[in-house]
VODO-793582 format. One record per residue: residue in one letter; chain; residue number from 1; x, y, z of N, C-alpha, C in turn. Coordinates in Angstrom, 2 decimals. Layout:
// VODO-793582
{rest A, kette A, nr NUM, n_east X, n_north Y, n_up Z, ca_east X, ca_north Y, ca_up Z, c_east X, c_north Y, c_up Z}
...
This chain:
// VODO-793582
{rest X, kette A, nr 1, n_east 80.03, n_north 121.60, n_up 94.58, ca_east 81.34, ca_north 121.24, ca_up 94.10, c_east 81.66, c_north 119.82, c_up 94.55}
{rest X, kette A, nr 2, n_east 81.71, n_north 119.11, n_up 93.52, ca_east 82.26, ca_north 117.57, ca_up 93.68, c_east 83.11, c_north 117.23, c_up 94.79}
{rest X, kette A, nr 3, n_east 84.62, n_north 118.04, n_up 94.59, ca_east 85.94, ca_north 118.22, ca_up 95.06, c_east 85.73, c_north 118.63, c_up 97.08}
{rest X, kette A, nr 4, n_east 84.73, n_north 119.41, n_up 97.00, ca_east 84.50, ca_north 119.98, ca_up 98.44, c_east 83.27, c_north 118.96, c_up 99.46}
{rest X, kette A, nr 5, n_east 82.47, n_north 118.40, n_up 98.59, ca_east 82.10, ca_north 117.22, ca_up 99.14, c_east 82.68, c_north 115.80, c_up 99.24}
{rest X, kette A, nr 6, n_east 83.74, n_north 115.81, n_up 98.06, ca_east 84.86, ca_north 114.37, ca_up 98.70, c_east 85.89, c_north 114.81, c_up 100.16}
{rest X, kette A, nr 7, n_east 85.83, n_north 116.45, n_up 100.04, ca_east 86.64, ca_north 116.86, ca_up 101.18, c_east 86.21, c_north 116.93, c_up 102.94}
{rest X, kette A, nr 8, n_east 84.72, n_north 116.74, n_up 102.75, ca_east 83.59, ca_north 116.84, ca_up 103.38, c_east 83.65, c_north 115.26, c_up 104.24}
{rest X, kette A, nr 9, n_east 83.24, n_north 114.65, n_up 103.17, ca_east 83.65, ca_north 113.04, ca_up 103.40, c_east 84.45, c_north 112.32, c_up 104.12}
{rest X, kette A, nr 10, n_east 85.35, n_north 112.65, n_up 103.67, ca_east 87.08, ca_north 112.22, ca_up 104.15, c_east 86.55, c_north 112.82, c_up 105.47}
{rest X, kette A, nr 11, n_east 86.75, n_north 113.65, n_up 105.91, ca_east 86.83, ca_north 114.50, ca_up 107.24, c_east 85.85, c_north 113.76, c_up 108.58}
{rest X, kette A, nr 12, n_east 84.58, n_north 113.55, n_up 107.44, ca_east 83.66, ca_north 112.50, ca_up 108.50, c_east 83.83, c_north 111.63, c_up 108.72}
{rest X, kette A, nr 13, n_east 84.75, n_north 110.67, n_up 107.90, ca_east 85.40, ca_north 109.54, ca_up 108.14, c_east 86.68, c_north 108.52, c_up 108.59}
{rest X, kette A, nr 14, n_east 87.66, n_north 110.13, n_up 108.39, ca_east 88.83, ca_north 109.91, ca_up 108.89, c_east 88.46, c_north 110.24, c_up 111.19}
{rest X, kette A, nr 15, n_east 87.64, n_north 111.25, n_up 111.23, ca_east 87.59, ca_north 111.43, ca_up 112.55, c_east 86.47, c_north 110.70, c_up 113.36}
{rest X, kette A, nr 16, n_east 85.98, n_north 109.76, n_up 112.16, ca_east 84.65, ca_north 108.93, ca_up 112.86, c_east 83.89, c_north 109.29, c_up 113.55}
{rest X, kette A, nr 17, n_east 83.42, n_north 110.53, n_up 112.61, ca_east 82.02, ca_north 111.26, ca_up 112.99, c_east 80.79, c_north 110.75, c_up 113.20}
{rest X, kette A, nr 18, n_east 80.76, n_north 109.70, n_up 111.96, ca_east 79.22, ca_north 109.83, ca_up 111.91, c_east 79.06, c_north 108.32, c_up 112.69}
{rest X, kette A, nr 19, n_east 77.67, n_north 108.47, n_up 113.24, ca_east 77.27, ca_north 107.44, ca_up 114.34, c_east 76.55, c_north 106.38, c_up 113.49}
{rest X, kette A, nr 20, n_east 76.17, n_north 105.45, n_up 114.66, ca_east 74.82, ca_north 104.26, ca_up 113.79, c_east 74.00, c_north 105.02, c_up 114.24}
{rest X, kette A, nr 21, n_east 73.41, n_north 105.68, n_up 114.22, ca_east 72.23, ca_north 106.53, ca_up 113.87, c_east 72.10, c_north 107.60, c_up 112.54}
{rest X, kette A, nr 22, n_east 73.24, n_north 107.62, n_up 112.29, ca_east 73.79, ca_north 108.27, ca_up 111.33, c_east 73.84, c_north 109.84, c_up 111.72}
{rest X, kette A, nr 23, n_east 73.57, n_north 110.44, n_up 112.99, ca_east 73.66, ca_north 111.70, ca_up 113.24, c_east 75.51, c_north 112.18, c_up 113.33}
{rest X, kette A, nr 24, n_east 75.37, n_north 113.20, n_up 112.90, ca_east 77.34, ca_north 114.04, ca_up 113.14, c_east 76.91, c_north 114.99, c_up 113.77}
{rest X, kette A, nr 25, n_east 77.30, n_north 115.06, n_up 114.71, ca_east 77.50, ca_north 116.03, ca_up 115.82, c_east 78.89, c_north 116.28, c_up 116.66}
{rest X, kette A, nr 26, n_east 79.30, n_north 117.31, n_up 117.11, ca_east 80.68, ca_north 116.82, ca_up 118.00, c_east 81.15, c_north 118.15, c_up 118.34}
{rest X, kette A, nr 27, n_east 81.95, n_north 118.70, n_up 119.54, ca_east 82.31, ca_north 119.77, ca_up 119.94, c_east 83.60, c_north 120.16, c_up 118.84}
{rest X, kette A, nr 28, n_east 83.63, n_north 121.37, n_up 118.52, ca_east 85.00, ca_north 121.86, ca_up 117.69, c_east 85.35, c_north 123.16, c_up 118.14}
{rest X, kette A, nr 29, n_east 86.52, n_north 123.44, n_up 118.22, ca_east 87.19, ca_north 124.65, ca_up 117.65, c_east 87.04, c_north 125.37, c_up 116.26}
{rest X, kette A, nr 30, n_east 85.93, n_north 126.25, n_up 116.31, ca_east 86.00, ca_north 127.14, ca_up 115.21, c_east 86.40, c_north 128.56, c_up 115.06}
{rest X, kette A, nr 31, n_east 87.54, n_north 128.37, n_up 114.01, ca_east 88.24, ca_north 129.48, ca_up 114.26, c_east 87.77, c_north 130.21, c_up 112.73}
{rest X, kette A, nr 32, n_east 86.44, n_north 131.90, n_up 113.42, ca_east 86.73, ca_north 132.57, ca_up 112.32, c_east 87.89, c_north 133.59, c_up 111.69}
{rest X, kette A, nr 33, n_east 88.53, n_north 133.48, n_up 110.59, ca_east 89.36, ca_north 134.29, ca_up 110.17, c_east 89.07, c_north 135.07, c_up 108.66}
{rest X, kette A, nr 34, n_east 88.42, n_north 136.10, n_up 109.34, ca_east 87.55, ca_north 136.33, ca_up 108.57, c_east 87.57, c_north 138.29, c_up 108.50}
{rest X, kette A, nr 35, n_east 87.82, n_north 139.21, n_up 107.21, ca_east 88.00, ca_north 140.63, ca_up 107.07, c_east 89.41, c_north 140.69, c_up 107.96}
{rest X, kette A, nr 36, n_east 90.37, n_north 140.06, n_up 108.01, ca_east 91.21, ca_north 140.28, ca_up 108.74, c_east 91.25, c_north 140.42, c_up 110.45}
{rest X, kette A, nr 37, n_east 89.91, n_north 139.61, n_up 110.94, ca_east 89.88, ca_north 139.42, ca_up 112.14, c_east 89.82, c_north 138.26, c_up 112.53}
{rest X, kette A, nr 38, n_east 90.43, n_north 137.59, n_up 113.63, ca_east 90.55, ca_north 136.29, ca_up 113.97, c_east 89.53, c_north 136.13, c_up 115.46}
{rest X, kette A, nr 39, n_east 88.42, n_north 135.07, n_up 115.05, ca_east 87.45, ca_north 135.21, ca_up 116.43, c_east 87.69, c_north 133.47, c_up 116.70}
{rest X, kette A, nr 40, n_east 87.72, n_north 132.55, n_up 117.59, ca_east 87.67, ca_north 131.07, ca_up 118.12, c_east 86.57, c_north 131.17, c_up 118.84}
{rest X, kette A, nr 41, n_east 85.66, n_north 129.76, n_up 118.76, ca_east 85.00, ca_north 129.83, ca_up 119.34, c_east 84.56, c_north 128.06, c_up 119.69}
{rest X, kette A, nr 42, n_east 84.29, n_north 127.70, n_up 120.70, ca_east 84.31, ca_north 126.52, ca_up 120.78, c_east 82.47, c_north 126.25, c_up 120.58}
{rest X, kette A, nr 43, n_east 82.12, n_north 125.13, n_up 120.08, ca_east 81.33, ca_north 125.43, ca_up 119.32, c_east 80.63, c_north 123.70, c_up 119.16}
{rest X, kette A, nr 44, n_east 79.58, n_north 123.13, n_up 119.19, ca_east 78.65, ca_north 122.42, ca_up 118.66, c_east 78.49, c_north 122.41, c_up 117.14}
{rest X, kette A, nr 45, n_east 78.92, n_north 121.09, n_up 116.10, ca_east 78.57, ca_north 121.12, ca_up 115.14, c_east 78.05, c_north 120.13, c_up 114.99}
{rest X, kette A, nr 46, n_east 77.09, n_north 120.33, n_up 113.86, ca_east 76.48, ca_north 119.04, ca_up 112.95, c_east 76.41, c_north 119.12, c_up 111.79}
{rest X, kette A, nr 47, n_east 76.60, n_north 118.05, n_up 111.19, ca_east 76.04, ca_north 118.18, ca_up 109.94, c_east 75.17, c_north 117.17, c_up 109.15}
{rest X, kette A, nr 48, n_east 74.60, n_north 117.70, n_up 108.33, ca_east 73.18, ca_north 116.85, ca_up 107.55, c_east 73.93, c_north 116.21, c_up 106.34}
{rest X, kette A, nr 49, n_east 73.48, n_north 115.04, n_up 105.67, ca_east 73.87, ca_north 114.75, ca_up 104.88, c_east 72.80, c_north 113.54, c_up 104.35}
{rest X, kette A, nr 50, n_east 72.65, n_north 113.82, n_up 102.87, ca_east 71.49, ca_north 112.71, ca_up 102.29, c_east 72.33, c_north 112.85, c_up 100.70}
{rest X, kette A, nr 51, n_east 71.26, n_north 112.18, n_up 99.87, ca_east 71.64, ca_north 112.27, ca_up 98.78, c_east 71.74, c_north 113.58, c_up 97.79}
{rest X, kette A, nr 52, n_east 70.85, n_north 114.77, n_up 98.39, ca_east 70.52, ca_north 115.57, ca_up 97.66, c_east 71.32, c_north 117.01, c_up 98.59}
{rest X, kette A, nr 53, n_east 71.64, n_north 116.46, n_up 99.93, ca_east 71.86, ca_north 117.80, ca_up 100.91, c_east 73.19, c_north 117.42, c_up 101.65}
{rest X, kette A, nr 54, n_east 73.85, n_north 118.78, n_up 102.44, ca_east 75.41, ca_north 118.61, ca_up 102.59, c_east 75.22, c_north 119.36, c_up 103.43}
{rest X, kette A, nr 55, n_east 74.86, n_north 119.99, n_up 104.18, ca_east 75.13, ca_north 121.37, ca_up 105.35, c_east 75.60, c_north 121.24, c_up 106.43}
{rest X, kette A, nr 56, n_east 76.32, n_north 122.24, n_up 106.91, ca_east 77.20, ca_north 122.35, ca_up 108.24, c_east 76.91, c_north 123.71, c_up 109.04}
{rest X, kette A, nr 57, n_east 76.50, n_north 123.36, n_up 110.01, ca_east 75.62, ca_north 123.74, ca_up 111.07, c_east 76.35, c_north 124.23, c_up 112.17}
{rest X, kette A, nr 58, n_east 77.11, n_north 125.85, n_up 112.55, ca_east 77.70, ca_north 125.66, ca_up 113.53, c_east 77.08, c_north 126.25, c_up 114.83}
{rest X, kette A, nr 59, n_east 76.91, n_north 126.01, n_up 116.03, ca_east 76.23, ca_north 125.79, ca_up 117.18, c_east 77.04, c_north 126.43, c_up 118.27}
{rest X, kette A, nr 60, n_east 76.69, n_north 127.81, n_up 118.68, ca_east 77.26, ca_north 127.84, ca_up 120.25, c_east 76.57, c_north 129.19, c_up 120.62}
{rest X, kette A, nr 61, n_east 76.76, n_north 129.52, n_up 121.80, ca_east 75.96, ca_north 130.82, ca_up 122.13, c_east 76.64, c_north 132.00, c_up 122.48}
{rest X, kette A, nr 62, n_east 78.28, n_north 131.30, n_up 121.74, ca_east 79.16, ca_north 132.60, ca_up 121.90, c_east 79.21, c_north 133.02, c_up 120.36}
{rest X, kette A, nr 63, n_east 78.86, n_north 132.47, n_up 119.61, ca_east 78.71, ca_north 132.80, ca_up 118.13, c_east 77.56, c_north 134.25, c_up 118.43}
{rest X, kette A, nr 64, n_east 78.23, n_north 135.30, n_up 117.33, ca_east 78.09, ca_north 136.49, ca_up 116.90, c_east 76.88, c_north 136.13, c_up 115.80}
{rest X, kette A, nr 65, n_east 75.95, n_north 137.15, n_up 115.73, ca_east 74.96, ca_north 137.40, ca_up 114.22, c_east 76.04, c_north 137.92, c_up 113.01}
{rest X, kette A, nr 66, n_east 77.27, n_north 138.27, n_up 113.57, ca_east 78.36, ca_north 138.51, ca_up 112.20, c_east 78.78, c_north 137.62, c_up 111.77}
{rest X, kette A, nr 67, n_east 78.98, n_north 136.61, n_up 112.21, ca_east 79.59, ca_north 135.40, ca_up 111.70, c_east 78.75, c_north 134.31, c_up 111.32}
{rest X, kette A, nr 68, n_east 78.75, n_north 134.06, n_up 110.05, ca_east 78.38, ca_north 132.74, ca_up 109.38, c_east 78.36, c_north 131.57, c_up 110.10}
{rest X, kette A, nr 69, n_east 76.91, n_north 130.79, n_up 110.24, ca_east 76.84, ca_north 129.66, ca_up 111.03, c_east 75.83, c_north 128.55, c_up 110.07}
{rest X, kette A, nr 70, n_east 75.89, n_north 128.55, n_up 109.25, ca_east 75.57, ca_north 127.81, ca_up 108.40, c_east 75.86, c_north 127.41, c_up 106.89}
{rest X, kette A, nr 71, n_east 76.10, n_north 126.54, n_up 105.70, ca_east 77.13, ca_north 126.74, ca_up 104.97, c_east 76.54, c_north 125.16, c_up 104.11}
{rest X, kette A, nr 72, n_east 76.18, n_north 125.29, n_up 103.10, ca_east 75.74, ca_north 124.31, ca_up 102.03, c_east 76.95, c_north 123.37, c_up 101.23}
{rest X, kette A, nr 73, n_east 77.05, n_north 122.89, n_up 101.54, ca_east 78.53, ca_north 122.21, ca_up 101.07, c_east 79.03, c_north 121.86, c_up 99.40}
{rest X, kette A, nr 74, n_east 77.64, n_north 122.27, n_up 98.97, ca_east 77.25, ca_north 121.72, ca_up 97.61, c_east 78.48, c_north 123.42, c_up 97.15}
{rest X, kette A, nr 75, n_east 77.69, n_north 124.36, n_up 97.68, ca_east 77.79, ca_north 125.67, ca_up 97.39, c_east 79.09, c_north 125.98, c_up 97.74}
{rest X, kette A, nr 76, n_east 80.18, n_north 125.70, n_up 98.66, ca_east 81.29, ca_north 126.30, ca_up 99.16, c_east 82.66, c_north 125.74, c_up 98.69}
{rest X, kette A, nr 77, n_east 83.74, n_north 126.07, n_up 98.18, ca_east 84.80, ca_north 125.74, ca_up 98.58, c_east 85.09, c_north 125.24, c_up 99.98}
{rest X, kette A, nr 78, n_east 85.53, n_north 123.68, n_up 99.82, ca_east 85.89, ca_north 123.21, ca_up 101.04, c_east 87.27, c_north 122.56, c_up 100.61}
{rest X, kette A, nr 79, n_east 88.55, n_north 122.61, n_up 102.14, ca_east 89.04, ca_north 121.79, ca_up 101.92, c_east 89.51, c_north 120.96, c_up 102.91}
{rest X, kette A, nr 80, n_east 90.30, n_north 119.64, n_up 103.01, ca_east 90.30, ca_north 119.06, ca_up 104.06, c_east 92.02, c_north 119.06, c_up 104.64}
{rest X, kette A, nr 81, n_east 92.36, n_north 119.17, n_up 105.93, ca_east 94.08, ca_north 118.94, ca_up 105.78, c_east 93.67, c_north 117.73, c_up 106.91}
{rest X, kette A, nr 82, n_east 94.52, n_north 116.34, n_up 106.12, ca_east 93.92, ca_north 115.18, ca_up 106.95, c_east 94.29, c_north 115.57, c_up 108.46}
{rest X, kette A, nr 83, n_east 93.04, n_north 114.89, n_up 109.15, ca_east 93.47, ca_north 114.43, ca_up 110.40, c_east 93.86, c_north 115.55, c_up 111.41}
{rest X, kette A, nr 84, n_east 93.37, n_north 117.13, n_up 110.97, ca_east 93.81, ca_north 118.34, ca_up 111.80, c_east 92.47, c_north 118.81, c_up 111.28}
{rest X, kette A, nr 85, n_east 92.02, n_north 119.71, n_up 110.46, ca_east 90.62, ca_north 120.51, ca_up 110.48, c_east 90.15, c_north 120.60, c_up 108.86}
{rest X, kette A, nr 86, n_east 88.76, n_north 120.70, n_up 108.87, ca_east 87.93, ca_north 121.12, ca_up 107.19, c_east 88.39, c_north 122.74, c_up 107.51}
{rest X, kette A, nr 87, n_east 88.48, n_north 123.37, n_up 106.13, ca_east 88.40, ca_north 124.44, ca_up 106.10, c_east 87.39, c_north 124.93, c_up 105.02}
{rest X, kette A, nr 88, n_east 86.54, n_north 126.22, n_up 105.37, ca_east 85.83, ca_north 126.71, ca_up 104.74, c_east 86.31, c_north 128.04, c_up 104.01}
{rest X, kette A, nr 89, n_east 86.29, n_north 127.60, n_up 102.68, ca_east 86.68, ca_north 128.94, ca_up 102.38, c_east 85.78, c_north 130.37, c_up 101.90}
{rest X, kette A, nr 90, n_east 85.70, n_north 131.36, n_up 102.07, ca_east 84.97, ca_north 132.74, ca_up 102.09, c_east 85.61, c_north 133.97, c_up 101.10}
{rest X, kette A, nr 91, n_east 84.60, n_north 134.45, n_up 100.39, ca_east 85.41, ca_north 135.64, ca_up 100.02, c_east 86.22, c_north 136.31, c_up 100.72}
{rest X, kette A, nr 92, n_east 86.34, n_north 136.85, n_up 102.38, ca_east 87.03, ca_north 137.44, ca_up 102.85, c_east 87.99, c_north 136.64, c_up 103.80}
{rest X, kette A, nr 93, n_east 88.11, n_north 135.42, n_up 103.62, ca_east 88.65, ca_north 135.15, ca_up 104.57, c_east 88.69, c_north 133.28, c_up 104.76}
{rest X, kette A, nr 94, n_east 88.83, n_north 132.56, n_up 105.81, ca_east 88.06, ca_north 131.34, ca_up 106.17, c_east 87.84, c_north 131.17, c_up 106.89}
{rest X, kette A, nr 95, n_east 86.97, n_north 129.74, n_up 107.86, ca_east 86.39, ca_north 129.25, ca_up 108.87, c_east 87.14, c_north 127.87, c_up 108.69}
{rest X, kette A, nr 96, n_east 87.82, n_north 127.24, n_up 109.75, ca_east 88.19, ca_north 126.36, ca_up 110.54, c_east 87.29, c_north 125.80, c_up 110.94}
{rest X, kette A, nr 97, n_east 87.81, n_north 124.31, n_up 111.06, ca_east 86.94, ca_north 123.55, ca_up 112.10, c_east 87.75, c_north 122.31, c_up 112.40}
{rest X, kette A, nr 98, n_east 87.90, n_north 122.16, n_up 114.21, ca_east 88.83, ca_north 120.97, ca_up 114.42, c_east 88.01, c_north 120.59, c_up 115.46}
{rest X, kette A, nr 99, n_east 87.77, n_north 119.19, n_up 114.94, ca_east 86.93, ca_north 118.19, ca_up 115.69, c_east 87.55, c_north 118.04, c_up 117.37}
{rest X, kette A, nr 100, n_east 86.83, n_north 118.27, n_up 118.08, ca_east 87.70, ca_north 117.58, ca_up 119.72, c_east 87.06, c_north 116.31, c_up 120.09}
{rest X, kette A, nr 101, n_east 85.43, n_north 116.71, n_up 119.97, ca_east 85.20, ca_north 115.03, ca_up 120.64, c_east 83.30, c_north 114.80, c_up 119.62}
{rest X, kette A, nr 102, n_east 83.46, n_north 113.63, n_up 119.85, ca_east 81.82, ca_north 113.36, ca_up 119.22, c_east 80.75, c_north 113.28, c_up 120.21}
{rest X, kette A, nr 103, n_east 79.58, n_north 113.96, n_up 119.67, ca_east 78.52, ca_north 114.42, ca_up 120.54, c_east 77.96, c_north 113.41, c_up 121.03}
């Protein structure tokens, strides 16, 4: 989706994610809200990005095998609320993500 990778964008650039190395990495608050359960989890993200690829990678070792930790950007509803968190949206629910610091 066009719309969810300009939302993608913005987000890396308004919080000056991405490095001169070009790696995005950075600690977040991810909050799943998800079947009507709310789980936070502070969390390691990255994400890839080229001409052909978009993925978001979420990272911690309090993350559950129930919860979604990976997510194609091409493929998802995304949206951005400036300058506070991307949100991912899910059939049941969404995933949060608010940047705290860069890796």
């Amino acid at each position: 989706m066009k719309e969810s990778l300009q939302n993608l964008t913005a987000f890396i650039l308004d919080f000056g994610l991405k490095k001169p190395n070009k790696a995005i990495s950075f600690t977040a608050i991810v909050e799943y809200n998800l079947n009507d359960n709310i789980t936070s989890i502070n969390a390691n993200v990255q994400i890839v990005t080229s001409d052909n690829l978009a993925t978001i990678y979420i990272i911690s070792d309090l993350a559950s095998n129930d919860l979604p930790d990976m997510f194609d950007a091409k493929e998802e509803r995304i949206t951005y609320v400036p300058m506070k968190w991307l949100v991912i949206k899910q059939p049941t629910g969404y995933i949060s993500i608010e940047p705290k610091e860069a890796v």
